[in-house]
Backbone as XML, in Angstrom:
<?xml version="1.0"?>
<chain id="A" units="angstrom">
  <residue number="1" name="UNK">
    <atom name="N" x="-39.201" y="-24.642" z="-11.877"/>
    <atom name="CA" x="-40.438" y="-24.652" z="-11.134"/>
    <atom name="C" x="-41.494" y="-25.340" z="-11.998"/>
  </residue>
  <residue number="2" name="UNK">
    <atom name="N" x="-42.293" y="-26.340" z="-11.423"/>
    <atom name="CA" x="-42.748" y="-26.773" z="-12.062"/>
    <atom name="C" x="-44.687" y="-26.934" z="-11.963"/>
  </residue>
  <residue number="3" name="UNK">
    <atom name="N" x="-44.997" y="-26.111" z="-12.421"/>
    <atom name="CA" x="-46.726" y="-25.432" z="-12.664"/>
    <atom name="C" x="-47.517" y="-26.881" z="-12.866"/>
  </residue>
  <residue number="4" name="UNK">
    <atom name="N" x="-47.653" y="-27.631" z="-13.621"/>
    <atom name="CA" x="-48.056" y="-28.655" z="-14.273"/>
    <atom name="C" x="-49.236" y="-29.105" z="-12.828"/>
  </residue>
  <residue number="5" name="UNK">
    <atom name="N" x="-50.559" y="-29.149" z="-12.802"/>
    <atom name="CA" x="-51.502" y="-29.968" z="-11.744"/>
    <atom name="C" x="-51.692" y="-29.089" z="-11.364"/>
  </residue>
  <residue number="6" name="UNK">
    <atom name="N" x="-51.381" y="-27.687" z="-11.249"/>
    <atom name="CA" x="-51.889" y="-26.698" z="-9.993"/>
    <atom name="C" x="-53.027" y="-26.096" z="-10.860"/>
  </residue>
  <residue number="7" name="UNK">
    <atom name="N" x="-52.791" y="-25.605" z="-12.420"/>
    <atom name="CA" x="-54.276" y="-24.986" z="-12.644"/>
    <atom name="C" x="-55.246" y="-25.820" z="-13.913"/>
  </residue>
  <residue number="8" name="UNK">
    <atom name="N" x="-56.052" y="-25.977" z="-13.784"/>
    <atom name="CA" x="-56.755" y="-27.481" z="-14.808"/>
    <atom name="C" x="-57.022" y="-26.064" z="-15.909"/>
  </residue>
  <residue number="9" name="UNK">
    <atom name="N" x="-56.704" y="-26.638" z="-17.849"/>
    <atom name="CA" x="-57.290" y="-25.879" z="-18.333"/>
    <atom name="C" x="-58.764" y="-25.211" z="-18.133"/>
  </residue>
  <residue number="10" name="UNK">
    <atom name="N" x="-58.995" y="-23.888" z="-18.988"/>
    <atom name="CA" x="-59.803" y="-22.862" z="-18.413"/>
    <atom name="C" x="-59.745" y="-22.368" z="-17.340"/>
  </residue>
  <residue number="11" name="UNK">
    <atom name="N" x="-58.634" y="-22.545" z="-16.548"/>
    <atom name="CA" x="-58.188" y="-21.470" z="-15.153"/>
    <atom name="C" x="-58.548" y="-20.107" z="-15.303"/>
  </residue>
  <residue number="12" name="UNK">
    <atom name="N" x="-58.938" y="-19.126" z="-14.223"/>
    <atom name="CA" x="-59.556" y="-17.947" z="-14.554"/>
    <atom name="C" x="-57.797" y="-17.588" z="-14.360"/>
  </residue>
  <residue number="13" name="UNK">
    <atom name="N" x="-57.163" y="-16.989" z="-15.323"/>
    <atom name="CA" x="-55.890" y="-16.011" z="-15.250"/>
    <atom name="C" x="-55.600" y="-15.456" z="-14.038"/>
  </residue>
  <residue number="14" name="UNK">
    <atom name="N" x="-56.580" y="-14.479" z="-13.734"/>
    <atom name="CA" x="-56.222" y="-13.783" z="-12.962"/>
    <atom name="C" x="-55.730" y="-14.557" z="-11.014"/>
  </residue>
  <residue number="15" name="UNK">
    <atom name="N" x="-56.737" y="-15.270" z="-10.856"/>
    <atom name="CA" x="-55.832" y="-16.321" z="-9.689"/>
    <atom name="C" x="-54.657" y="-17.227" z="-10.246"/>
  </residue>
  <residue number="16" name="UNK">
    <atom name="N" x="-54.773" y="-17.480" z="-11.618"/>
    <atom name="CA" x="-53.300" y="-18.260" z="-11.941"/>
    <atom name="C" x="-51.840" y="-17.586" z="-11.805"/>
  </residue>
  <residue number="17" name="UNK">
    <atom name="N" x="-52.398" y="-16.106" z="-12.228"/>
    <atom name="CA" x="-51.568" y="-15.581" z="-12.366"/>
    <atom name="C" x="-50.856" y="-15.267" z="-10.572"/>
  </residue>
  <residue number="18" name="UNK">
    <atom name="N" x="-51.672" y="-14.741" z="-10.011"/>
    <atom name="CA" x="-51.809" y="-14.466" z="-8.924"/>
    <atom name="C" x="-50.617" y="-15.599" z="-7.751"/>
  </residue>
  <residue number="19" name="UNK">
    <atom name="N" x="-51.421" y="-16.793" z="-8.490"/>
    <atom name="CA" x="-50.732" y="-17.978" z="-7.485"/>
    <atom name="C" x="-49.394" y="-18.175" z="-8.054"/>
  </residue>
  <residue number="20" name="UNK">
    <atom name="N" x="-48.920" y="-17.935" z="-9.631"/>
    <atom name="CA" x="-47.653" y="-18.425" z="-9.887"/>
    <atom name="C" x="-46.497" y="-16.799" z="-9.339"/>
  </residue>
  <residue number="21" name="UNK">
    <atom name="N" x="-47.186" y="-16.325" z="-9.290"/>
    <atom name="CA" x="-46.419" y="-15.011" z="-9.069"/>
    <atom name="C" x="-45.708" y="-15.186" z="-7.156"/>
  </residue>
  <residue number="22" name="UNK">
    <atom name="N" x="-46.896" y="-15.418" z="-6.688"/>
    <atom name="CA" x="-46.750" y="-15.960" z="-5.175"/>
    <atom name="C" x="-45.569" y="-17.151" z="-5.170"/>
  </residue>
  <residue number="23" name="UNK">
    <atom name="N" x="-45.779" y="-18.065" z="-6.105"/>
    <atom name="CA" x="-44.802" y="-19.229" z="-5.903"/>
    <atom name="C" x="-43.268" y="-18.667" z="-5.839"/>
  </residue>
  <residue number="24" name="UNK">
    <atom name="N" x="-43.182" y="-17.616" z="-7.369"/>
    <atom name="CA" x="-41.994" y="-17.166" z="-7.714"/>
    <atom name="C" x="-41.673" y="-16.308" z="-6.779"/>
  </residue>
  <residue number="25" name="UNK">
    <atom name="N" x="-42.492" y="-15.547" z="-5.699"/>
    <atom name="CA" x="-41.368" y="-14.532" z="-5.050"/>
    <atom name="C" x="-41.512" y="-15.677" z="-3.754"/>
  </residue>
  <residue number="26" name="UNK">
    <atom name="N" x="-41.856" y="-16.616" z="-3.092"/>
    <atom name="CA" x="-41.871" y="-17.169" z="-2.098"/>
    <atom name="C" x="-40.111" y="-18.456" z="-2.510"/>
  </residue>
  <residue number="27" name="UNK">
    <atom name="N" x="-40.307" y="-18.663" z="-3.841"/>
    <atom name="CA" x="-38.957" y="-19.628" z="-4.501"/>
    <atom name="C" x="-37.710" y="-18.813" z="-4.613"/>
  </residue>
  <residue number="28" name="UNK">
    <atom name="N" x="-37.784" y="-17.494" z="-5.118"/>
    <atom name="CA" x="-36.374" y="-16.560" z="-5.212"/>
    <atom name="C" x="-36.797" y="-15.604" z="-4.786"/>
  </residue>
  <residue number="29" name="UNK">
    <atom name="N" x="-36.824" y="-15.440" z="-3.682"/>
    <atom name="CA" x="-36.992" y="-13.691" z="-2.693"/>
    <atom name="C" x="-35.657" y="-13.123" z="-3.350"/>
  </residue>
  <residue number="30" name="UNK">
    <atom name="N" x="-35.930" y="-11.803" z="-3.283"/>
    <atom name="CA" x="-35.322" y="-10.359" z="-3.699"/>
    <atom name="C" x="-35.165" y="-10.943" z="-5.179"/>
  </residue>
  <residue number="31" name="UNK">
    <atom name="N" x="-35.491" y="-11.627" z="-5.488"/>
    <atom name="CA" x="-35.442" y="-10.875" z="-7.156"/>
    <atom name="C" x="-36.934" y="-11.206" z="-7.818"/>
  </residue>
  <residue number="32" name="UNK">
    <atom name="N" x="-37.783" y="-11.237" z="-7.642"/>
    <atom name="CA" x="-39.309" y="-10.891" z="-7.539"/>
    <atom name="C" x="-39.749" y="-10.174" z="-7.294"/>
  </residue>
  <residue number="33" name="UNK">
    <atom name="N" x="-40.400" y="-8.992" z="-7.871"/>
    <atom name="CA" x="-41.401" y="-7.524" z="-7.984"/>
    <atom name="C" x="-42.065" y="-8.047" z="-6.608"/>
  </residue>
  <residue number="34" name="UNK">
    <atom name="N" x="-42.624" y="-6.987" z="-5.996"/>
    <atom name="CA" x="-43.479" y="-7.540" z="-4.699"/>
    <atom name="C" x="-44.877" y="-7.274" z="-5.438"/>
  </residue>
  <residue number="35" name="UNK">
    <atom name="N" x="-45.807" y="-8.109" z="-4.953"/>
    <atom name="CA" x="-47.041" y="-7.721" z="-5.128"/>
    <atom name="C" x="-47.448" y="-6.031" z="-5.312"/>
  </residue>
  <residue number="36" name="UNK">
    <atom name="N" x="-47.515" y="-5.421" z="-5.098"/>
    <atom name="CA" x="-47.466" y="-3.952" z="-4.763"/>
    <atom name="C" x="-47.167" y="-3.258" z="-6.158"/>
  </residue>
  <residue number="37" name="UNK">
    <atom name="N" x="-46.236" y="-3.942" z="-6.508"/>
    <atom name="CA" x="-44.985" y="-3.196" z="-7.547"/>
    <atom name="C" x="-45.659" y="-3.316" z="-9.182"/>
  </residue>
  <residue number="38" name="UNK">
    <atom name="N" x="-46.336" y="-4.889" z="-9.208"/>
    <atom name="CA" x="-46.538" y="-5.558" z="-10.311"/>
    <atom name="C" x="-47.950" y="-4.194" z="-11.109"/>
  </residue>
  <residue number="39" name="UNK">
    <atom name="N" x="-47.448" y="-3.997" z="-12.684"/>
    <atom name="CA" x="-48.067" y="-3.368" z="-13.612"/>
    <atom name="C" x="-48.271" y="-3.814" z="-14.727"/>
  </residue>
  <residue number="40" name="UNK">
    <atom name="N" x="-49.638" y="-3.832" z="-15.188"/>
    <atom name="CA" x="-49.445" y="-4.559" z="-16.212"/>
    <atom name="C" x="-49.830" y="-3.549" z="-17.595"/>
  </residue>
  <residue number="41" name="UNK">
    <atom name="N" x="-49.022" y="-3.460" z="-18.443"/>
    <atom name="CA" x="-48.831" y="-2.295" z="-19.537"/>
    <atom name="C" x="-49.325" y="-3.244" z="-20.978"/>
  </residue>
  <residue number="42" name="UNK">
    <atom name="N" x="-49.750" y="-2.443" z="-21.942"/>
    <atom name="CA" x="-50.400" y="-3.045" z="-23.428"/>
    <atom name="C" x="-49.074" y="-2.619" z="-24.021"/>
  </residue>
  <residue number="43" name="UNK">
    <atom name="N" x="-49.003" y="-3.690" z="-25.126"/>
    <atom name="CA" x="-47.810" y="-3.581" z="-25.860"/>
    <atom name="C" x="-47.804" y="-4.332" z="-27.135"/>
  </residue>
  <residue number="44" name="UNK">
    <atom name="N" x="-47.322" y="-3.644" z="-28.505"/>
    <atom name="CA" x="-47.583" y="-4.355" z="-29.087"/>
    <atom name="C" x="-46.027" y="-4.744" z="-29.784"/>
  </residue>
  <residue number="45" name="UNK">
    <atom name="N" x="-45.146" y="-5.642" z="-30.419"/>
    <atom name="CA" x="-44.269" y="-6.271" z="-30.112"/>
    <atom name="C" x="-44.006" y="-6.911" z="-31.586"/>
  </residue>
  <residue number="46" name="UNK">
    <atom name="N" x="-43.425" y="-7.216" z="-32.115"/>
    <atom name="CA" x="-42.962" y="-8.669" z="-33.186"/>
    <atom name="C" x="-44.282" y="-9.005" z="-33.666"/>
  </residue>
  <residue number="47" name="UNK">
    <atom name="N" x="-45.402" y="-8.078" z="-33.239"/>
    <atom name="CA" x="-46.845" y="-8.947" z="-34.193"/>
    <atom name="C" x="-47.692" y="-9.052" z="-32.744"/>
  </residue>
  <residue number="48" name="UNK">
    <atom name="N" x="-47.185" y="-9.433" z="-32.022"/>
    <atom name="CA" x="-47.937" y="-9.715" z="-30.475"/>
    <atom name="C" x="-48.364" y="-8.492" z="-30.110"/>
  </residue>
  <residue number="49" name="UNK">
    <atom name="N" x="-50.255" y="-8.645" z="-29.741"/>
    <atom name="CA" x="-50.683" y="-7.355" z="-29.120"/>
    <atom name="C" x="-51.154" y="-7.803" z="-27.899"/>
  </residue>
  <residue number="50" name="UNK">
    <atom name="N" x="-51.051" y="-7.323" z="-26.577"/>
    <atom name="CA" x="-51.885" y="-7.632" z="-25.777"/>
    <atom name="C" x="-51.171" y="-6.902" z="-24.284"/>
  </residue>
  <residue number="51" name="UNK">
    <atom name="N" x="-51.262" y="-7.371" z="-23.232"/>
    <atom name="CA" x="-50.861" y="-7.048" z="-21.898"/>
    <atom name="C" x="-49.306" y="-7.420" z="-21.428"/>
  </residue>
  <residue number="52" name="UNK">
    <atom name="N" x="-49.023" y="-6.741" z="-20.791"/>
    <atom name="CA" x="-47.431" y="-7.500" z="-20.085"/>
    <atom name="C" x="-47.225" y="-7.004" z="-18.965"/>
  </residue>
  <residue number="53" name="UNK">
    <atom name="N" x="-46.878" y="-8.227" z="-18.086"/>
    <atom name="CA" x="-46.457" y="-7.525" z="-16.770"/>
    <atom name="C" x="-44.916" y="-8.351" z="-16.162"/>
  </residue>
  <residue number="54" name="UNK">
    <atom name="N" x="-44.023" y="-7.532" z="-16.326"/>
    <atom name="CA" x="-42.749" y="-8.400" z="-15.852"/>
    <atom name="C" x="-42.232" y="-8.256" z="-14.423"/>
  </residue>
  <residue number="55" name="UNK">
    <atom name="N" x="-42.389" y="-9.713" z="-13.940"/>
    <atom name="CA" x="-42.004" y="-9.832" z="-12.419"/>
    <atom name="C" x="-40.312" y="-9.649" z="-12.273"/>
  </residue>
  <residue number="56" name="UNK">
    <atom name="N" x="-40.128" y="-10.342" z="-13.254"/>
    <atom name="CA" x="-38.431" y="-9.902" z="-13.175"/>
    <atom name="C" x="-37.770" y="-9.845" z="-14.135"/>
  </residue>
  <residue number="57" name="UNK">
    <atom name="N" x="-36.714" y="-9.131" z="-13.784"/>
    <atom name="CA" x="-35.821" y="-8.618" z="-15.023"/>
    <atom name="C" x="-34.463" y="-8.287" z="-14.677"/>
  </residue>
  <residue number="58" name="UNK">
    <atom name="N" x="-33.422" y="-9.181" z="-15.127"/>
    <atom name="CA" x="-32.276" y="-8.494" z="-15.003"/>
    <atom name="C" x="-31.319" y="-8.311" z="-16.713"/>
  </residue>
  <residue number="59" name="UNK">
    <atom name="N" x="-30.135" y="-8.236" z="-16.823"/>
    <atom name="CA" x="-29.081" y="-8.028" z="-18.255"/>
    <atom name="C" x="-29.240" y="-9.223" z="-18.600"/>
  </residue>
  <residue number="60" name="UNK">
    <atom name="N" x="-29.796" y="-10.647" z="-18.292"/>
    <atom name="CA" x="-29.422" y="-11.799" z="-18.972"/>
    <atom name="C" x="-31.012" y="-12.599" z="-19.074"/>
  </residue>
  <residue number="61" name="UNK">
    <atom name="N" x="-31.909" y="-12.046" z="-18.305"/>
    <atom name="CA" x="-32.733" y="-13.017" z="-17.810"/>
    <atom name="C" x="-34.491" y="-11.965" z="-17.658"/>
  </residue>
  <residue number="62" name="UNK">
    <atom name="N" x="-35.635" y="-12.545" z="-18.105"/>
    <atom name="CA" x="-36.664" y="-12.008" z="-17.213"/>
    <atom name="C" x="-37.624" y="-13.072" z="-17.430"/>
  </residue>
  <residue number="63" name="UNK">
    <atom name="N" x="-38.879" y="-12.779" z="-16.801"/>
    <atom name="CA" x="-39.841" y="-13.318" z="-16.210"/>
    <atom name="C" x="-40.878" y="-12.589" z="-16.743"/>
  </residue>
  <residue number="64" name="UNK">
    <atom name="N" x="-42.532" y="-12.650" z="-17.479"/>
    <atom name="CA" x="-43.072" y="-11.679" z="-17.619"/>
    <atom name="C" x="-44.493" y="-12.818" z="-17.246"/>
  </residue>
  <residue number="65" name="UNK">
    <atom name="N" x="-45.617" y="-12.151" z="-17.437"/>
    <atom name="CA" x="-46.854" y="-12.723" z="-17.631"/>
    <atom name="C" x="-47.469" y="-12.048" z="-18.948"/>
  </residue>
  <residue number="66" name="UNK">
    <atom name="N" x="-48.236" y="-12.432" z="-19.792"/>
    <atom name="CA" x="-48.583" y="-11.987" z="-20.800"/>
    <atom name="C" x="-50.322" y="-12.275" z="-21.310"/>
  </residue>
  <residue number="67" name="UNK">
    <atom name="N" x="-50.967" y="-11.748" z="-21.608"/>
    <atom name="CA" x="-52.606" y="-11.473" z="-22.092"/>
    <atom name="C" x="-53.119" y="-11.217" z="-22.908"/>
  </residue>
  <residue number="68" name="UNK">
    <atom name="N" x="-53.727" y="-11.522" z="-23.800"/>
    <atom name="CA" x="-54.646" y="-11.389" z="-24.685"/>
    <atom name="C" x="-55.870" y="-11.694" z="-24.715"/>
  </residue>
  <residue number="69" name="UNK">
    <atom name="N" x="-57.093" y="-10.621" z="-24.867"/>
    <atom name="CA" x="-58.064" y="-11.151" z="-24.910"/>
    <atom name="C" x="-58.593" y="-11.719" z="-25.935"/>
  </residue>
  <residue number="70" name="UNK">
    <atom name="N" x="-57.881" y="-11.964" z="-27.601"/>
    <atom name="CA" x="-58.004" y="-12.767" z="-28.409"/>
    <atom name="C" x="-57.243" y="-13.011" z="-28.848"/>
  </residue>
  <residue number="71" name="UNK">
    <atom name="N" x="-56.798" y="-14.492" z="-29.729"/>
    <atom name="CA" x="-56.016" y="-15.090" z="-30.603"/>
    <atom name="C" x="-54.611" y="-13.880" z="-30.839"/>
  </residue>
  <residue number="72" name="UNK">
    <atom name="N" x="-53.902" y="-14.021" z="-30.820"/>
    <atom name="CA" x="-52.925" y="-12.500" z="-31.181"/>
    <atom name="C" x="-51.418" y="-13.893" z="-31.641"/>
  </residue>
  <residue number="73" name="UNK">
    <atom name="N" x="-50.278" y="-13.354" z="-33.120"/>
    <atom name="CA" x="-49.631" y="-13.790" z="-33.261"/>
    <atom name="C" x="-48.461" y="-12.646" z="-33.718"/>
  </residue>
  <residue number="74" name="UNK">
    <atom name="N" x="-47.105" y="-13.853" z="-33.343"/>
    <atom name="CA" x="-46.435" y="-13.130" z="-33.614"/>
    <atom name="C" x="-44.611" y="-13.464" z="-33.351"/>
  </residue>
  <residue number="75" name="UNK">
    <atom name="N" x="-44.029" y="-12.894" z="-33.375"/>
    <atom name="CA" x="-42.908" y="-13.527" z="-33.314"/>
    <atom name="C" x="-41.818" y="-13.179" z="-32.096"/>
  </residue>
  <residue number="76" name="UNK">
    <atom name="N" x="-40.665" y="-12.946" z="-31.652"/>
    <atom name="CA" x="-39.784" y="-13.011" z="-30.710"/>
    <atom name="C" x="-38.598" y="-12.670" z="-31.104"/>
  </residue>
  <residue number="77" name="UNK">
    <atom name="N" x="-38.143" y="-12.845" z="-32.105"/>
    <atom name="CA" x="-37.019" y="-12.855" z="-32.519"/>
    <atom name="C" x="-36.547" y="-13.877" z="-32.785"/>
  </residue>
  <residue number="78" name="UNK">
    <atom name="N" x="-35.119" y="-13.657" z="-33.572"/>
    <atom name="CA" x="-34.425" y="-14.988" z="-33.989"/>
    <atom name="C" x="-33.097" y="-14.793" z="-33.257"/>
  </residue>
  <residue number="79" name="UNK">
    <atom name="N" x="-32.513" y="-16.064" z="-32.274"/>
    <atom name="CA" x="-31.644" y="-15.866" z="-31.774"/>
    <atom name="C" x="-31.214" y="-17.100" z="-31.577"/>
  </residue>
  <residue number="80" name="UNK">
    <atom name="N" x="-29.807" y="-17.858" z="-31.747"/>
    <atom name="CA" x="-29.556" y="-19.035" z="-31.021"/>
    <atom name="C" x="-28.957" y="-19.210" z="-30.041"/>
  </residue>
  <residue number="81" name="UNK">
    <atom name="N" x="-29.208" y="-17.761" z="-29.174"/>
    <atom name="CA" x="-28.531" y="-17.797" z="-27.939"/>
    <atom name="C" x="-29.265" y="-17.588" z="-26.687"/>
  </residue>
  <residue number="82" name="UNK">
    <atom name="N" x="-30.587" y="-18.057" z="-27.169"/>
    <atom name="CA" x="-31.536" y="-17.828" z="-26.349"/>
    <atom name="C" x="-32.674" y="-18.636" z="-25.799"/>
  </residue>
  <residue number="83" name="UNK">
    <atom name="N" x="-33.251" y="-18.907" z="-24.827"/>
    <atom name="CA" x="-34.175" y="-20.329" z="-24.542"/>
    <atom name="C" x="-35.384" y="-19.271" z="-24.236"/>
  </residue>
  <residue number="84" name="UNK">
    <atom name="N" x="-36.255" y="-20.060" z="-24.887"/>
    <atom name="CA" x="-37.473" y="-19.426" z="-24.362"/>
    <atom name="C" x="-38.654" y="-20.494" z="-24.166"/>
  </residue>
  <residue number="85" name="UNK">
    <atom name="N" x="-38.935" y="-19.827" z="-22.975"/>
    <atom name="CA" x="-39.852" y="-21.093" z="-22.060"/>
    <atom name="C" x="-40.958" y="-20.741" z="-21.609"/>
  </residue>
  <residue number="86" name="UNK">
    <atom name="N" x="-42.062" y="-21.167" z="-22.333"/>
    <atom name="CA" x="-43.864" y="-20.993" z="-22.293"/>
    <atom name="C" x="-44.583" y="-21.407" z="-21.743"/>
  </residue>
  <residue number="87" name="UNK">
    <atom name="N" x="-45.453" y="-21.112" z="-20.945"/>
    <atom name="CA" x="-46.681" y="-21.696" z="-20.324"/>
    <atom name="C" x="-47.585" y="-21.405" z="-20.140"/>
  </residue>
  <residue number="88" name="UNK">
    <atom name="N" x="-48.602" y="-21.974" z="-21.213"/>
    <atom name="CA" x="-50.051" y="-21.174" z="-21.031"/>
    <atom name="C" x="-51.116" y="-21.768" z="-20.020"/>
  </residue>
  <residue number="89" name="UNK">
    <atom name="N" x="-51.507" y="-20.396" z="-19.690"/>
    <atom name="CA" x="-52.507" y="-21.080" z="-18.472"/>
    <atom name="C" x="-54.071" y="-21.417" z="-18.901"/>
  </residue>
  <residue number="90" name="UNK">
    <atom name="N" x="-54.293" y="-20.594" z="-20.268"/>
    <atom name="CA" x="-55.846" y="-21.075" z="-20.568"/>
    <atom name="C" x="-55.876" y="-21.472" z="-22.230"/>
  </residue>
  <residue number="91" name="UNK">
    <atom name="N" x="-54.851" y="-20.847" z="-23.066"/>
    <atom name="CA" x="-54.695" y="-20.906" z="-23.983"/>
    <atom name="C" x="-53.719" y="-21.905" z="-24.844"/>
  </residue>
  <residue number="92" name="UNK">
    <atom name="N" x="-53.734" y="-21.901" z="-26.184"/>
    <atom name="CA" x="-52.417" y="-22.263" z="-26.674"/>
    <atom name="C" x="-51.515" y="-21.327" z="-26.802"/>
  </residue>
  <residue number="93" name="UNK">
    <atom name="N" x="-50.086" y="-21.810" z="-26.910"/>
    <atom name="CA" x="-48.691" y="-20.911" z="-27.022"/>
    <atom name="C" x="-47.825" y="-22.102" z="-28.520"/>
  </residue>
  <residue number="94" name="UNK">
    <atom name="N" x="-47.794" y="-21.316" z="-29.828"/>
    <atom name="CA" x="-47.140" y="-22.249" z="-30.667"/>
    <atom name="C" x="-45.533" y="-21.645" z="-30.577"/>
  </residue>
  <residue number="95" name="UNK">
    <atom name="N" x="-44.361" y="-22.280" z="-30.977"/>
    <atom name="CA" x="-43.435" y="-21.155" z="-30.898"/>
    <atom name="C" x="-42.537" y="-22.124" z="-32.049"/>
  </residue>
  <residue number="96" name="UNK">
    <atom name="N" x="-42.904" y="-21.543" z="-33.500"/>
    <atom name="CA" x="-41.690" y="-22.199" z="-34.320"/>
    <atom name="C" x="-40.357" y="-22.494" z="-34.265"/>
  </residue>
  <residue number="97" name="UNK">
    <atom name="N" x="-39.901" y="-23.773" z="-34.797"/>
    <atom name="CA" x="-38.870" y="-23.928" z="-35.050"/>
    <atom name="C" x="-37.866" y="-22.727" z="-35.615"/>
  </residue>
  <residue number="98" name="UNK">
    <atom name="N" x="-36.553" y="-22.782" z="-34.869"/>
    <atom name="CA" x="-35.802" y="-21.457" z="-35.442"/>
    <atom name="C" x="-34.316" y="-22.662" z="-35.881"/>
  </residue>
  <residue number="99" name="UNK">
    <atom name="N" x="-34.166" y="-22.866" z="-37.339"/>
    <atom name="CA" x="-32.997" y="-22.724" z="-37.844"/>
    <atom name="C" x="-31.981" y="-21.953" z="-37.694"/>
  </residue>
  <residue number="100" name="UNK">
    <atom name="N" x="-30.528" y="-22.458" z="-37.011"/>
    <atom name="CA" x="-29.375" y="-21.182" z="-37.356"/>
    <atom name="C" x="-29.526" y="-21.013" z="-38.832"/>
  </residue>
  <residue number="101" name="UNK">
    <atom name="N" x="-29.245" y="-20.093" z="-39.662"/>
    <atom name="CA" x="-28.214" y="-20.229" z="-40.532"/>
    <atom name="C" x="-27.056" y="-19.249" z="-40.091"/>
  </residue>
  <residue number="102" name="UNK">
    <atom name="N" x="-26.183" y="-19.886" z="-41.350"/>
    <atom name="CA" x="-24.469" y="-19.325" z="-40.675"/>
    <atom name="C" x="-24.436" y="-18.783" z="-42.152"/>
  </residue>
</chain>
């Protein structure tokens, strides 16, 4: 799915969020939280403090939205079996290089 033109930086979040959430349950019905459902919980994580709200989630795969009201860093884990795919709607998102080692 591809976001890119729909929100010009400084988008107010909360309609970004709003509209990509709409895209995703209108693109894959039944596996999208319904509007209704969506919560968004504080969490603090690998260094990351801020908000989370996950639209979907299954054993291999999820979807979340994420918030901070300032600068917040931190990490994810190290895995090479894993893709992780960012998109900030007002902010930057850096996500280091991860070396295997064996």
């Amino acid at each position: 799915m591809n976001f890119y033109g729909i929100f010009s930086a400084g988008s107010d979040p909360k309609r970004a969020y709003a509209k990509i959430h709409q895209e995703f349950y209108k693109t894959y019905p039944g596996h999208i939280l319904p509007k209704e459902d969506l919560r968004w919980i504080f969490m603090n994580a690998g260094g990351w403090m801020g908000s989370m709200c996950i639209i979907h989630a299954s054993p291999t795969e999820y979807v979340l939205f994420f918030g901070a009201a300032i600068d917040t860093t931190g990490h994810s884990g190290e895995s090479v079996n894993i893709q992780i795919v960012c998109t900030s709607i007002n902010r930057e998102y850096f996500q280091p290089l991860i070396i295997a080692r064996r």
